[in-house]
C-alpha positions in Angstrom: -42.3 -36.5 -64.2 -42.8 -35.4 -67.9 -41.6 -32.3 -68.9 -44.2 -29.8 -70.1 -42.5 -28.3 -72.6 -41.5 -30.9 -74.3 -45.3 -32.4 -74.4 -45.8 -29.3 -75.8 -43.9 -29.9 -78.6 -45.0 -33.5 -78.9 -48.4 -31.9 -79.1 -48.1 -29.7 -81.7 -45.6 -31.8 -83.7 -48.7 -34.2 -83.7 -50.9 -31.7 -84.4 -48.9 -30.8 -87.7 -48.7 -34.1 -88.4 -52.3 -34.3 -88.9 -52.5 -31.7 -91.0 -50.0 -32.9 -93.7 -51.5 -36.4 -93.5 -55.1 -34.4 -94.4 -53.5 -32.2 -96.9 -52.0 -35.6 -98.4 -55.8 -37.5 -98.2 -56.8 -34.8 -100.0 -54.4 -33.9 -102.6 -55.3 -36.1 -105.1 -58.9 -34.5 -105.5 -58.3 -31.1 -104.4 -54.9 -30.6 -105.7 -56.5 -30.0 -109.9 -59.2 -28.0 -108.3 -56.8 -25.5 -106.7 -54.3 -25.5 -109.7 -57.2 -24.7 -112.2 -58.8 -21.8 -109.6 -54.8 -20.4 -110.4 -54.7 -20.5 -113.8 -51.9 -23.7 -114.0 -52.8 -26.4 -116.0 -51.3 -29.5 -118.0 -51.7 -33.1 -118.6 -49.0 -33.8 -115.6 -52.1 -32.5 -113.2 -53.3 -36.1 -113.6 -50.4 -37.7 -112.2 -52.1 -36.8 -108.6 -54.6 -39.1 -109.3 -51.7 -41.6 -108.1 -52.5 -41.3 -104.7 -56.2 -41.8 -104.7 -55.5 -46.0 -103.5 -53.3 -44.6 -100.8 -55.8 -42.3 -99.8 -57.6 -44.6 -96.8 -54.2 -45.1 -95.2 -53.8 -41.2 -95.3 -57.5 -40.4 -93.7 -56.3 -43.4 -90.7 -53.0 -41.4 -90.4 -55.1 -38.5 -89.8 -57.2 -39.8 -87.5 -54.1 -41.4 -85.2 -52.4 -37.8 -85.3 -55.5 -36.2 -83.9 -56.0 -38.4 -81.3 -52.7 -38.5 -80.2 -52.2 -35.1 -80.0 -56.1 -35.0 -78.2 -54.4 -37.5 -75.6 -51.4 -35.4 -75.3 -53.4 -31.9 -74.6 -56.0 -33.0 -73.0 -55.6 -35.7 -70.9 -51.6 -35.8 -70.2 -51.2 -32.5 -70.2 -49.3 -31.2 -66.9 -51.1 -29.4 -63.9 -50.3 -25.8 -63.7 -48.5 -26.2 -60.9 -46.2 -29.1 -62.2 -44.9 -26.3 -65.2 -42.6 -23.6 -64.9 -43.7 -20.4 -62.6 -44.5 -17.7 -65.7 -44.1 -20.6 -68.8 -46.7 -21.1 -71.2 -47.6 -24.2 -69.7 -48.4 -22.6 -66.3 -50.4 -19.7 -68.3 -54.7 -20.5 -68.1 -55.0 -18.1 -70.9 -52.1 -20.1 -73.3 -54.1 -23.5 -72.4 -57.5 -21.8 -73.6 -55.9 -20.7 -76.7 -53.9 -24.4 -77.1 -57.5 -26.5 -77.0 -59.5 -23.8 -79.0 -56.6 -24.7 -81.7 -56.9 -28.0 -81.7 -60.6 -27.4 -81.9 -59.8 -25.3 -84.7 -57.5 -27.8 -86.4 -59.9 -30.4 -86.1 -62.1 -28.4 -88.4 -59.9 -27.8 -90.8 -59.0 -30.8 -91.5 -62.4 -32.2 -91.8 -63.2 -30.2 -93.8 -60.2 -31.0 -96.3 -60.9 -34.8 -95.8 -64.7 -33.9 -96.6 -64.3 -31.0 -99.5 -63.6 -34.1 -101.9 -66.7 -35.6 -101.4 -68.8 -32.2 -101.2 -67.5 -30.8 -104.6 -68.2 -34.3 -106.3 -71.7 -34.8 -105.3 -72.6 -31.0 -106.2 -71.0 -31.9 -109.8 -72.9 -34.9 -110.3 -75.8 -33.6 -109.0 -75.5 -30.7 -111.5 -77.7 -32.0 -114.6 -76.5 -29.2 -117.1 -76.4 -31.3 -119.9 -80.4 -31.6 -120.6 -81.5 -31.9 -124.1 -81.0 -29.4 -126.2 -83.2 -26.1 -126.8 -86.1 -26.4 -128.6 -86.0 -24.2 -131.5 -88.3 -20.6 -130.9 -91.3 -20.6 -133.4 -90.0 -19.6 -137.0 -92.1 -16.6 -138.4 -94.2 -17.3 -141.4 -92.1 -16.3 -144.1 -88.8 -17.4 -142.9 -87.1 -20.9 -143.7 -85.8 -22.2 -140.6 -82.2 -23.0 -139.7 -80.3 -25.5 -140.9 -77.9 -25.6 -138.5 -78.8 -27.5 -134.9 -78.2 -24.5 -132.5 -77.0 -27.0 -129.7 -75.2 -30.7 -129.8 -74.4 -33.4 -127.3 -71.3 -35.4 -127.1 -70.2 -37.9 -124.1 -66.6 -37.8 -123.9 -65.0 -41.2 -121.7 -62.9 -39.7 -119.4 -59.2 -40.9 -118.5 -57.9 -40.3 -114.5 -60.7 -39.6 -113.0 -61.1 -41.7 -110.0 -62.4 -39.8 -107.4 -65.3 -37.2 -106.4 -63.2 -34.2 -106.3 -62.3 -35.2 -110.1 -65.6 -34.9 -111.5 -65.8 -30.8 -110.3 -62.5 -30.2 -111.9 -63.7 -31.9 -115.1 -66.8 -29.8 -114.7 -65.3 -26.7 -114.3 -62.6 -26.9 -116.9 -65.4 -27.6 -119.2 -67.8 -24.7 -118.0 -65.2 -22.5 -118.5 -65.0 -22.7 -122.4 -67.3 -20.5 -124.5 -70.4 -22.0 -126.2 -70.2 -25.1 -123.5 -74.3 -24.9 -122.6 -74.4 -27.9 -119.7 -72.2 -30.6 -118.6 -72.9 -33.8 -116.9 -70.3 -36.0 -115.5 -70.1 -39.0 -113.6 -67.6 -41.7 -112.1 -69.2 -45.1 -113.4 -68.3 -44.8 -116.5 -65.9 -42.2 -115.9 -67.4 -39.6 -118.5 -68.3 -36.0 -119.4 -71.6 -35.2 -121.2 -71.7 -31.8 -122.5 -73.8 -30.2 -124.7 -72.8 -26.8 -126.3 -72.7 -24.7 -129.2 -71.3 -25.9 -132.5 -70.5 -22.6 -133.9 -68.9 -21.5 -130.9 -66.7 -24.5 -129.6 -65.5 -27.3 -131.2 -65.2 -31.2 -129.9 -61.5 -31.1 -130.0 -61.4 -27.9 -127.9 -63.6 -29.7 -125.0 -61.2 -32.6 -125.5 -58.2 -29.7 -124.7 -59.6 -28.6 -121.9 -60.3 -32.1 -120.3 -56.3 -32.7 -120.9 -55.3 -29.8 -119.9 -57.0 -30.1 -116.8 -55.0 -33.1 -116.6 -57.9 -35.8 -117.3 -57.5 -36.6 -121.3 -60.8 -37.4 -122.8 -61.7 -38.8 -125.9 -65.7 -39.1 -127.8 -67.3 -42.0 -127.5 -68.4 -43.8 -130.4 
């Protein structure tokens, strides 16, 4: 006969396993996202891009955790009478709280595995880099401006592999004054933004793309 307590353990060493195989399917996306929301940047953020081929194999490690501890909690687990008189495992209250955990688990990790995909789509769905303003009428007697009031430039975007990349790229850009809209999109990997010339410059949008750890560079 199995011993409950220690298919207890198997349980929730399975269930923890899960978790760190979500958090690893998900680093490479979400892992710029949360640095930026905390103020850390740098080029080195881009290095987490590595594990975007490996990510699959993650999301199927995932999935085997889950079901084994599922298997283990729900279908293996001992009858109260087979556990220990006043253990966990005899408690009806303890094996409530252990499947509305897993239940709970199970949410949070799809919701890692899906966060990815979520913040992508909004950001590629976010068309903030229309054409520019039309100028407002110019009252007779006054020469208009020179000076365009808004540009466009479409920077080619290095690292970014994924749709959790494109809000990071987004955000980082947003965050810079006199940046108006900003497009981006995985094929081609690139950043169109339209902003303010007197207010930002081209090589600060370029900083803030590398920072962010996804160098860009205009295209020609």
């Amino acid at each position: 006969m199995k011993n409950p307590e220690m298919s207890q353990k198997t349980s929730r060493r399975a269930v923890g396993a899960a978790v760190a195989a979500a958090v690893a399917a998900s680093i490479c996306c979400l892992g710029p996202v949360v640095l930026l929301a905390l103020g850390i940047s740098g080029a080195w953020i881009g290095n987490l891009t590595a594990l975007e081929p490996v990510r699959p194999l993650f999301i199927l490690l995932t999935g085997a955790f889950l079901g084994y501890a599922y298997a283990r909690i729900f279908r293996e687990r001992p009858e109260p009478e087979a556990c220990a008189p006043g253990s966990a495992c005899a408690s009806p209250r303890y094996r409530r709280f252990e499947g509305i955990g897993f239940v709970a688990v199970v949410l949070v990790v799809a919701s890692l595995l899906m966060a990815p995909e979520i913040l992508g789509r909004r950001a590629s769905n976010h068309d903030g880099a229309g054409a520019p303003r039309a100028s407002a009428p110019v009252a007779a007697g006054f020469a208009p401006s020179a000076e365009p009031t808004t540009a466009r430039v479409v920077l080619s975007v290095e690292n970014m592999t994924c749709q959790g990349c494109l809000h990071t790229v987004r955000t980082a850009l947003e965050a810079l004054p006199g940046v108006e809209g900003v497009e981006v999109r995985l094929s081609p990997p690139q950043a169109v933004v339209t902003y303010d010339p007197s207010r930002v410059s081209v090589s600060q949008l370029v900083e803030a793309t590398t920072e962010a750890g996804y160098p860009s560079r205009p295209t020609s």
